[in-house]
C-alpha positions as CSV (number, residue, x, y, z in Angstrom):
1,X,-26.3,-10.4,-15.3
2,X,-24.1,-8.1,-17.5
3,X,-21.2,-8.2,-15.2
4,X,-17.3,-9.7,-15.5
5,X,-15.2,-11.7,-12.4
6,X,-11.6,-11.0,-12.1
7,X,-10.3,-14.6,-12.1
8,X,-6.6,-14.5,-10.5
9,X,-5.9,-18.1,-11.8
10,X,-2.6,-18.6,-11.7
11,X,-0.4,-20.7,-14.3
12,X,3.4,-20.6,-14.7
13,X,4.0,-18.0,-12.9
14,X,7.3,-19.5,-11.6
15,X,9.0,-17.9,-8.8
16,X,11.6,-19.8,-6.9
17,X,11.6,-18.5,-3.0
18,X,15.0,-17.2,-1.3
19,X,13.7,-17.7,1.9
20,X,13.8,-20.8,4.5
21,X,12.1,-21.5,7.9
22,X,8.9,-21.4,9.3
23,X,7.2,-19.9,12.3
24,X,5.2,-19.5,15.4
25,X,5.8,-18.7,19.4
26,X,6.0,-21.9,21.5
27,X,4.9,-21.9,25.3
28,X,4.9,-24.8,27.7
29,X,1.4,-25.3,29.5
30,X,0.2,-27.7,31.6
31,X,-2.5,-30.2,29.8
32,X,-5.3,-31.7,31.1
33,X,-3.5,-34.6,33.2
34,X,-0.7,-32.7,35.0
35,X,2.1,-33.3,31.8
36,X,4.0,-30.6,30.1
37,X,2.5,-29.7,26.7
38,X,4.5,-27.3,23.9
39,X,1.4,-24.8,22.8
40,X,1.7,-22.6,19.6
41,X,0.2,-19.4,18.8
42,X,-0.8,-18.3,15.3
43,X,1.1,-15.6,14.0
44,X,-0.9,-12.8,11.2
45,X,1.5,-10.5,9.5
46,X,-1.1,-7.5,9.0
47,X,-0.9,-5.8,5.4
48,X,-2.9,-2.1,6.5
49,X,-1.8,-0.1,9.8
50,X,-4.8,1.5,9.6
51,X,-6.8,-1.7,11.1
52,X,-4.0,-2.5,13.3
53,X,-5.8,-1.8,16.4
54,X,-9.0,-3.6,15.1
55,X,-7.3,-7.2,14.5
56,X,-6.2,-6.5,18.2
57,X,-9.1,-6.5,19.2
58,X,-10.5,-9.3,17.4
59,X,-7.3,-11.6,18.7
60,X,-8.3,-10.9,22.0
61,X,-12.0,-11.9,21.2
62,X,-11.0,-14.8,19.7
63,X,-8.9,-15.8,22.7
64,X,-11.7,-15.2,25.2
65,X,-14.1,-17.5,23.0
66,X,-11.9,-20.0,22.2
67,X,-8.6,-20.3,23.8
68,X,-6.6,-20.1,21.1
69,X,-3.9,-17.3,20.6
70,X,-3.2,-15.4,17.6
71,X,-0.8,-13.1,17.5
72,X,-1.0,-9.3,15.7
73,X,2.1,-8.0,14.3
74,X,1.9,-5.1,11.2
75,X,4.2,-4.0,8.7
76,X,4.2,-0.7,9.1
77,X,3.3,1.9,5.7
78,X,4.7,0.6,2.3
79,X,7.3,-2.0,4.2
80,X,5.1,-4.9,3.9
81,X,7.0,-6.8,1.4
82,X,10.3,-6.5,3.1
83,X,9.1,-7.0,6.6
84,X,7.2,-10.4,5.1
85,X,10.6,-11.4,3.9
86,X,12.7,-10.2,7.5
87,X,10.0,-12.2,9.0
88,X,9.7,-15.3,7.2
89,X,13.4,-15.8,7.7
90,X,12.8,-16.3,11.5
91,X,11.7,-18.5,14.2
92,X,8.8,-15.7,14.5
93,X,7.6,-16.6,10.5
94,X,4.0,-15.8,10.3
95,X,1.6,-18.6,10.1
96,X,-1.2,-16.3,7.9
97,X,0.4,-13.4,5.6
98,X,-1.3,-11.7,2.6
99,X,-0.1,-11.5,-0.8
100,X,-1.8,-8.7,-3.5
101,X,-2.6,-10.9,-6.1
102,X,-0.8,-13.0,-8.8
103,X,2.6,-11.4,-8.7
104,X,2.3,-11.4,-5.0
105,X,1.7,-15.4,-5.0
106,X,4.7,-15.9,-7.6
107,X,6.9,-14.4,-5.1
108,X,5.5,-16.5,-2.3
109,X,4.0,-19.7,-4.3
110,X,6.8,-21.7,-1.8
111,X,5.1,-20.5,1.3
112,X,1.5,-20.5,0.2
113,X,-0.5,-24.0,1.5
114,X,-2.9,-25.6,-0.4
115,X,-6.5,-24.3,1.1
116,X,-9.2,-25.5,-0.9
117,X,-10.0,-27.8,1.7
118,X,-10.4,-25.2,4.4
119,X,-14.1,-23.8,5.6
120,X,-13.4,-20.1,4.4
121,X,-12.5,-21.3,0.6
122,X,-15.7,-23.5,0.9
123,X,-18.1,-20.8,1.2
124,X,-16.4,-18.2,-0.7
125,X,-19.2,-16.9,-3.1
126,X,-17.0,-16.4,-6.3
127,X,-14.6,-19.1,-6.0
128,X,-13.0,-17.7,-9.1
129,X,-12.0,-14.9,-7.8
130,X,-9.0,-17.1,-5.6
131,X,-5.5,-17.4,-6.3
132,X,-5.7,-21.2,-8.1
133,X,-3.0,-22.6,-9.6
134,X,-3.4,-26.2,-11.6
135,X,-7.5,-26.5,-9.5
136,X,-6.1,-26.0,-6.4
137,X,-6.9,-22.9,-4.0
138,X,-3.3,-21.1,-2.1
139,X,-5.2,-17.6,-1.7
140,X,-8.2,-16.6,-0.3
141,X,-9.4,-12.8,-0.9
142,X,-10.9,-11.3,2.4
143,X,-12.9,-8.2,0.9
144,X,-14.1,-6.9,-2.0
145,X,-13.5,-3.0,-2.6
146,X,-14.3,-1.0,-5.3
147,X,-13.4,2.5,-6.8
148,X,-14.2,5.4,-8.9
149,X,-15.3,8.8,-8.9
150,X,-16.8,10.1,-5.8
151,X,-19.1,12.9,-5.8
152,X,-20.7,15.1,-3.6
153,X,-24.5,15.4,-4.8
154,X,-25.6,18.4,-2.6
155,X,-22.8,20.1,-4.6
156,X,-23.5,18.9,-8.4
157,X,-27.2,19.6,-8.1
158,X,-26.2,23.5,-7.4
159,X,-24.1,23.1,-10.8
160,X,-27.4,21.9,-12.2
161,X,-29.9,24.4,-10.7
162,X,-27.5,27.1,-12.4
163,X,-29.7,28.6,-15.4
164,X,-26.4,29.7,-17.6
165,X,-24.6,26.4,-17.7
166,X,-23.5,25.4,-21.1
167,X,-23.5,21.9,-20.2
168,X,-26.6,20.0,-22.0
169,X,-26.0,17.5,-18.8
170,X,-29.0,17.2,-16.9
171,X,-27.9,14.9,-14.0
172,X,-25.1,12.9,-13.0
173,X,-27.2,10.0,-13.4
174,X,-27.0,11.1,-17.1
175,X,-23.4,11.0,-17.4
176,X,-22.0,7.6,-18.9
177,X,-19.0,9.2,-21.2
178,X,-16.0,11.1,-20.4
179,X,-17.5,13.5,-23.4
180,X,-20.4,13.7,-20.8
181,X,-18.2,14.3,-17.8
182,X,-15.5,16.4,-19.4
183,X,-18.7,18.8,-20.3
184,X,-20.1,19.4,-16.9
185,X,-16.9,19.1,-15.3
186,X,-15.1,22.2,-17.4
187,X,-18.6,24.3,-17.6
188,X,-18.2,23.5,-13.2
189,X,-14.5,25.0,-13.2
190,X,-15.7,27.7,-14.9
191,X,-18.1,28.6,-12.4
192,X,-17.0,27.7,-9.4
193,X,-17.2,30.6,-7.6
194,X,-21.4,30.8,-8.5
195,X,-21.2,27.6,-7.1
196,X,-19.2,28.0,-3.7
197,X,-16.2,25.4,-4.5
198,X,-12.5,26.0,-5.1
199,X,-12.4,23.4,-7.7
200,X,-14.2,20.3,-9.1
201,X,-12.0,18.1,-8.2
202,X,-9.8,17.5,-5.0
203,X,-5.7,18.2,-5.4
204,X,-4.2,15.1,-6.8
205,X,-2.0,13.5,-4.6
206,X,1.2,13.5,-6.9
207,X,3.8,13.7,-3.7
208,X,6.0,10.4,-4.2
209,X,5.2,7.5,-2.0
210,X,1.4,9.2,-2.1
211,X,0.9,9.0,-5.7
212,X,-1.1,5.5,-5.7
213,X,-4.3,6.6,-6.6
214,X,-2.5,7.2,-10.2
215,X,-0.1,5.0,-11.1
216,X,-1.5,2.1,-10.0
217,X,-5.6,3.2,-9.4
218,X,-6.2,4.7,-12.1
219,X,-3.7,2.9,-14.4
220,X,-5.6,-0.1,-13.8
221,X,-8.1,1.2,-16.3
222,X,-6.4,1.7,-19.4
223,X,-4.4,-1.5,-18.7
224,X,-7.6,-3.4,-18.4
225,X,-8.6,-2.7,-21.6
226,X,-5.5,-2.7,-23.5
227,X,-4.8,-6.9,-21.8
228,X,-9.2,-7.7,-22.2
229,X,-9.5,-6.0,-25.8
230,X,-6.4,-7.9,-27.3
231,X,-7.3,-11.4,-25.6
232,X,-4.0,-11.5,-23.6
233,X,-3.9,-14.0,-21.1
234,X,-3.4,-13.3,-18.0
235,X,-1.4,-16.2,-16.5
236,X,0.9,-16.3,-19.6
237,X,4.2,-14.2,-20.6
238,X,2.2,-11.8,-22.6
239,X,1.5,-9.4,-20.1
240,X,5.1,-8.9,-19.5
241,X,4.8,-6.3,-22.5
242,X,2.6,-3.6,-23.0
243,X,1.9,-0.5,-25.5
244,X,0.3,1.6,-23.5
245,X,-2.4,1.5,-26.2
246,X,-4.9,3.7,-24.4
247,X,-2.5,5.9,-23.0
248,X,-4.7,9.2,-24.6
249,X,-7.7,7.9,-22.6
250,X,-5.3,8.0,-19.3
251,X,-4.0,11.3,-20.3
252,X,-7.7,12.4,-20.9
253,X,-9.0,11.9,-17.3
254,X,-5.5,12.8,-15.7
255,X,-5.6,16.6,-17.7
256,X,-9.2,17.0,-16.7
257,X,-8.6,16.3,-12.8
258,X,-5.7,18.5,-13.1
259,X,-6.8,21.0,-15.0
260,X,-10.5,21.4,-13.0
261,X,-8.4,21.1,-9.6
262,X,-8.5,22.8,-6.3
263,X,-4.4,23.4,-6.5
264,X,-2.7,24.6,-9.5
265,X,-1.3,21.3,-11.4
266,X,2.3,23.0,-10.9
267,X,1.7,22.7,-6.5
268,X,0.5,19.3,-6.9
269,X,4.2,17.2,-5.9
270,X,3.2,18.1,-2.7
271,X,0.3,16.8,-2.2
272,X,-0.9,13.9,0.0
273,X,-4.2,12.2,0.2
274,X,-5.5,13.1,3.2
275,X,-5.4,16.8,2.0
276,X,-7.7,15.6,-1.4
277,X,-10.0,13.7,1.0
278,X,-10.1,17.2,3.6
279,X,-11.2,19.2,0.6
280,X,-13.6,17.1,-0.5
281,X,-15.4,16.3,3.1
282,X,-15.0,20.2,4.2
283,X,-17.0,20.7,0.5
284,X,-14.3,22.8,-1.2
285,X,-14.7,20.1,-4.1
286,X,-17.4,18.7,-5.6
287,X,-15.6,15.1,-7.0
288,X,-12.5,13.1,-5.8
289,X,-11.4,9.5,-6.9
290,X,-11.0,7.2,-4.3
291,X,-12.4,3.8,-3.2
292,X,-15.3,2.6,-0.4
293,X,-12.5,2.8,1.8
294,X,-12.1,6.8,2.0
295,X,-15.8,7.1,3.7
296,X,-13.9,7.0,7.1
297,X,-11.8,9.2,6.5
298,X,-14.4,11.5,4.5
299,X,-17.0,10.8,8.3
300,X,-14.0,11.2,10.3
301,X,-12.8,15.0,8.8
302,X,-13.5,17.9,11.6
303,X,-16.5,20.4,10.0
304,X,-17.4,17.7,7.6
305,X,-20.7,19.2,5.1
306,X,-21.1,15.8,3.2
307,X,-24.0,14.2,4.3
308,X,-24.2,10.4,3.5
309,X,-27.5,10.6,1.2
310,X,-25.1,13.1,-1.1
311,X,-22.3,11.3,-1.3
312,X,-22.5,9.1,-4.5
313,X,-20.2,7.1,-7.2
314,X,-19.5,7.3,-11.2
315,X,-17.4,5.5,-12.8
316,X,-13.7,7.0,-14.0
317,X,-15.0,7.2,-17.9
318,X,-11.9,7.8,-19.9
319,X,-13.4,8.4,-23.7
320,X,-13.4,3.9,-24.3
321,X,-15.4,3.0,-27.3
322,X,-18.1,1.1,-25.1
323,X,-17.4,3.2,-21.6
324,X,-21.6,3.6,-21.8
325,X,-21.5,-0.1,-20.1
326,X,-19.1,0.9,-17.9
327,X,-19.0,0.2,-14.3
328,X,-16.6,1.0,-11.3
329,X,-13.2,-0.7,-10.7
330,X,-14.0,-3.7,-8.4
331,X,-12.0,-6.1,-7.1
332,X,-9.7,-6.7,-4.3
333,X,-5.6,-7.1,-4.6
334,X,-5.7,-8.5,0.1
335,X,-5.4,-12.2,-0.3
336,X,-4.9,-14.6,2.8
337,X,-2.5,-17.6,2.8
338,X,-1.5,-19.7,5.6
339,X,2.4,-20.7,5.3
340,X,3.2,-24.1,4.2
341,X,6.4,-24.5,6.0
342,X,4.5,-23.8,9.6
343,X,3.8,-26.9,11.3
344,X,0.1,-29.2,10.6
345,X,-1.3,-27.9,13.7
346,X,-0.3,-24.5,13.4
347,X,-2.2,-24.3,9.4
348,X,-4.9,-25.7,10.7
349,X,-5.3,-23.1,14.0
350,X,-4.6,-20.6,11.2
351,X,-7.7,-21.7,9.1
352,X,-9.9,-22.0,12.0
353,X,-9.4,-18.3,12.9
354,X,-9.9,-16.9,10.0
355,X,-13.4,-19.2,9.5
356,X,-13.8,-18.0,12.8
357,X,-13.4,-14.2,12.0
358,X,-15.7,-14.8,8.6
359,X,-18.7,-16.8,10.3
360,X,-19.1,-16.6,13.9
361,X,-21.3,-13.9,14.8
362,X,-18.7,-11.8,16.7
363,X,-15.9,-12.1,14.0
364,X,-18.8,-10.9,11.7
365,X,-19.0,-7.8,13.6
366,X,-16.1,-6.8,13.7
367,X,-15.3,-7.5,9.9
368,X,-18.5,-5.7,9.4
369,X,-18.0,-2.5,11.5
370,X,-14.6,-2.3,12.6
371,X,-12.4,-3.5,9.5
372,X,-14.8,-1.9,7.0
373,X,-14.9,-4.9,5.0
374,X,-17.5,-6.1,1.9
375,X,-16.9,-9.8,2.7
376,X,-17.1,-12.2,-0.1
377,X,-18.8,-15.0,1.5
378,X,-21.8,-16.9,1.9
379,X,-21.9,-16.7,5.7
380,X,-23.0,-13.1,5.8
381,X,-26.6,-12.2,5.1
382,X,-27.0,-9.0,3.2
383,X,-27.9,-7.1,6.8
384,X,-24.7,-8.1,7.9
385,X,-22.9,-6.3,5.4
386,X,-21.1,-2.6,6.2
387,X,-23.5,0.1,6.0
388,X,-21.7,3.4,4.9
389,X,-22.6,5.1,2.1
390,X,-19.7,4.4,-0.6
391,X,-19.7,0.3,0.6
392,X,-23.3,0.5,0.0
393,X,-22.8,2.2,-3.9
394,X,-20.1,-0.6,-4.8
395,X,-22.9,-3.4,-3.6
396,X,-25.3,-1.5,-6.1
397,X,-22.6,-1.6,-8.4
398,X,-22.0,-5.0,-8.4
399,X,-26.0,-5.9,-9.0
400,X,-26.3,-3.3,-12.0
401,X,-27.1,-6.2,-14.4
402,X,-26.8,-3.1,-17.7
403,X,-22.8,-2.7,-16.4
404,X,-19.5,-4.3,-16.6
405,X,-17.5,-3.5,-13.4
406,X,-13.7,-3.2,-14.2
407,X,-11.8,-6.0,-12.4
408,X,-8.5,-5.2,-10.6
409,X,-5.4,-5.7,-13.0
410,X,-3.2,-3.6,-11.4
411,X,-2.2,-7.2,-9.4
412,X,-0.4,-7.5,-12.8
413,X,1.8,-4.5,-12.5
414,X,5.4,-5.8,-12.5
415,X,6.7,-4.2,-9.5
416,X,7.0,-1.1,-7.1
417,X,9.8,0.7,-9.2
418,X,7.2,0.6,-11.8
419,X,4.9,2.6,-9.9
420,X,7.0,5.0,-9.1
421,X,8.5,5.5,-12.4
422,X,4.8,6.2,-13.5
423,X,4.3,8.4,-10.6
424,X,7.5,10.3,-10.9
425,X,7.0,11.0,-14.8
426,X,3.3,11.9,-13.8
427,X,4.7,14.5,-11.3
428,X,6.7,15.8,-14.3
429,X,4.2,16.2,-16.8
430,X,2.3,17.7,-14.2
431,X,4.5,20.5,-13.7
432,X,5.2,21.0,-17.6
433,X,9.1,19.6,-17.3
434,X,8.2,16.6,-19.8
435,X,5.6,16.0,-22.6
436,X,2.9,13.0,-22.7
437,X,5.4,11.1,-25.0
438,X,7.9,11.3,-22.5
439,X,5.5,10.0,-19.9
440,X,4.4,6.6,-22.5
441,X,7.8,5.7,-23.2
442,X,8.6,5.8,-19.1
443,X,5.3,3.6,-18.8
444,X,6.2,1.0,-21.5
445,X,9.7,1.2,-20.8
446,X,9.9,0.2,-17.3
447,X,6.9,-2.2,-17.5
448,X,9.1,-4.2,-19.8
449,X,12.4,-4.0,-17.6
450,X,10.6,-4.7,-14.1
451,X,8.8,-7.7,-15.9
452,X,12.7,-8.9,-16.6
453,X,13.3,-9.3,-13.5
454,X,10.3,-11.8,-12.9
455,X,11.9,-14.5,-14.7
């Protein structure tokens, strides 16, 4: 099979922690023969608000089957960082907290316990795609997401019915260039109206602090191939630098969403998400980028037209030499670690609740059809997988044995300020106050000072 892993082994990333203490609520209960016993419960620091209320549930679950208590706390929006670091301060540390990758396990590496003998590493299918450092296992990923173009079918076929088009394009299915895409896409603007759409593609989010799907999303792409096509190592110094080498195949795809848009590119610093993912659910767009995660909020939009046989995924081509093999961006950036300064019997409660949630058949459910997730282990049978339309086009994805799915770099990315330095310049460029030049340099620069500060 054609395909590549995203191996986040980690190697000298050294990262001294600021932090001390570790965590977890104590109760007294009485045990078994009438004597006072000290009980602890688990605390999870929660990355994702959205699935707040599901890990509630699941706690409760848990509790009911086993016993054991697990407590739910979640950072809330963008704040997960400096809660983790309020928390971990405190006698209420968490026992299980995430980390995005390696950056996010060089900043915790202190905290992270060693997990390679625990259930859920054992059956994770690609163990390769852990946090390792020096053969040992501190992160394990939970789910495996994937992203790329999303388009509505219904809508392209109407583009494709159209006897005038200029476009030699026959299908989507044809399409594996952005030569290919650019062509149908601009020969779509042009007749929109024929076709009963505002625009081909959904307003780009470009509002700061909403501008994710960009500057780090869609920057994962050019970054991929700048680090995989000079042999940079990935654990080493090197990708403290970049060049930005394939910056004109970023600007490429960026001018054609904003250019073929719903919303004038100049309106677009006020633009949020959920508004690109209305647009496209209420059929006022025919594409949007976005990940398997967006088909809840695409299902959950009032007056909704796409219907889940129409909606569909092509990769974000960008005008590569090689972008015919091509795949989607998979990966996943949600790791779990249990803390290492949390007492033995609280690691241990921590492991068996998350085996728990990933093999008993109750946690299954509910990692199936309430958190969404494409689990990556060997416990769940392919029926037990989610079953919405966009999870099911990443598993597809994944088996194409003709394609190379793009593996998550963006765990690289120095920092936050770097992303919003990219999104701010985007926003700019955007609205014509700065050239592409401008928007490099701003790239390259602050890649290099952030990655300073990693020392």
């Amino acid at each position: 099979m054609k395909k590549r892993h995203s191996a986040f082994i980690i190697a000298a990333l050294a990262a001294s922690s600021m932090l001390s203490g570790c965590g977890g609520d104590t109760s007294s209960s009485d045990s078994s023969d009438g004597s006072s016993s000290k009980t602890a419960a688990v605390r999870f620091l929660n990355f994702k608000p959205e699935i707040a209320t599901a890990y509630e549930e699941i706690v409760k679950i848990y509790n009911k089957e086993t016993g054991n208590t697990v407590i739910v706390e979640t950072a809330a929006n963008n704040t997960y960082e400096q809660t983790l670091s309020a928390k971990m301060a405190t006698s209420e540390a968490p026992t299980i907290f995430q980390v995005n990758g390696p950056r996010g396990y060089a900043n915790w590496r202190d905290y992270c316990a060693d997990l390679t003998d625990t259930e859920l590493y054992k059956h994770l299918t690609d163990k390769s795609s852990a946090l390792t450092y020096d053969g040992k296992c501190f992160g394990i990923p939970y789910t495996v997401e994937g992203y790329g173009i999303i388009y509505n079918k219904e809508i392209t076929d109407r583009y494709f019915a159209l006897e005038n088009r200029s476009s030699a394009v026959e299908s989507m299915e044809d399409i594996d260039s952005f030569e290919d895409l650019r062509s149908v896409v601009e020969d779509m603007q042009a007749n929109k109206d024929l076709i009963g759409i505002k625009g081909v593609f959904a307003c780009t989010s470009l509002k700061p602090g909403d501008d994710w799907r960009w500057q780090t999303h869609l920057a994962n792409i050019p970054i991929y191939y700048e680090f995989n096509r000079n042999g940079i190592d990935l654990t080493g110094d090197a990708t403290k630098e970049i060049t930005f080498e394939f910056s004109d195949n970023y600007k490429n795809i960026f001018d054609l969403y904003i250019n073929n848009s719903t919303v004038d590119r100049k309106l677009l610093g006020s633009k949020i998400t959920d508004e690109s993912m209305a647009e496209f659910a209420l059929g006022e767009c025919a594409m949007v980028q976005n990940g398997n995660w967006a088909w809840s909020q695409i299902n959950g939009i009032s007056g909704n037209t796409v219907t889940a046989e129409n909606i569909k995924y092509l990769p974000i081509y960008t005008g590569i030499d090689g972008e015919e093999d091509q795949g989607l961006c998979i990966g996943t950036e949600n790791f779990f670690c249990i803390n290492s300064k949390a007492d033995e019997s609280l690691q241990k409660a921590a492991a068996d609740f998350l085996f728990w949630l990933y093999s008993s058949d109750s946690g299954k459910e509910y990692v199936t059809n309430s958190l969404g997730f494409i689990a990556p282990f060997d416990t769940f049978a392919d029926a037990e997988r989610p079953d919405d339309p966009l999870t099911r086009e990443v598993i597809e994805w994944t088996q194409a044995e003709d394609k190379v799915n793009i593996p998550w770099n963006f765990t690289l990315f120095p920092s936050q300020t770097f992303k919003e330095d990219f999104g701010a310049a985007l926003l700019q460029y955007a609205q014509g106050s700065i050239d592409w030049d401008s928007v490099k340099e701003t790239v390259v620069s602050s890649w290099k000072t952030e990655s300073s500060h990693l020392e």
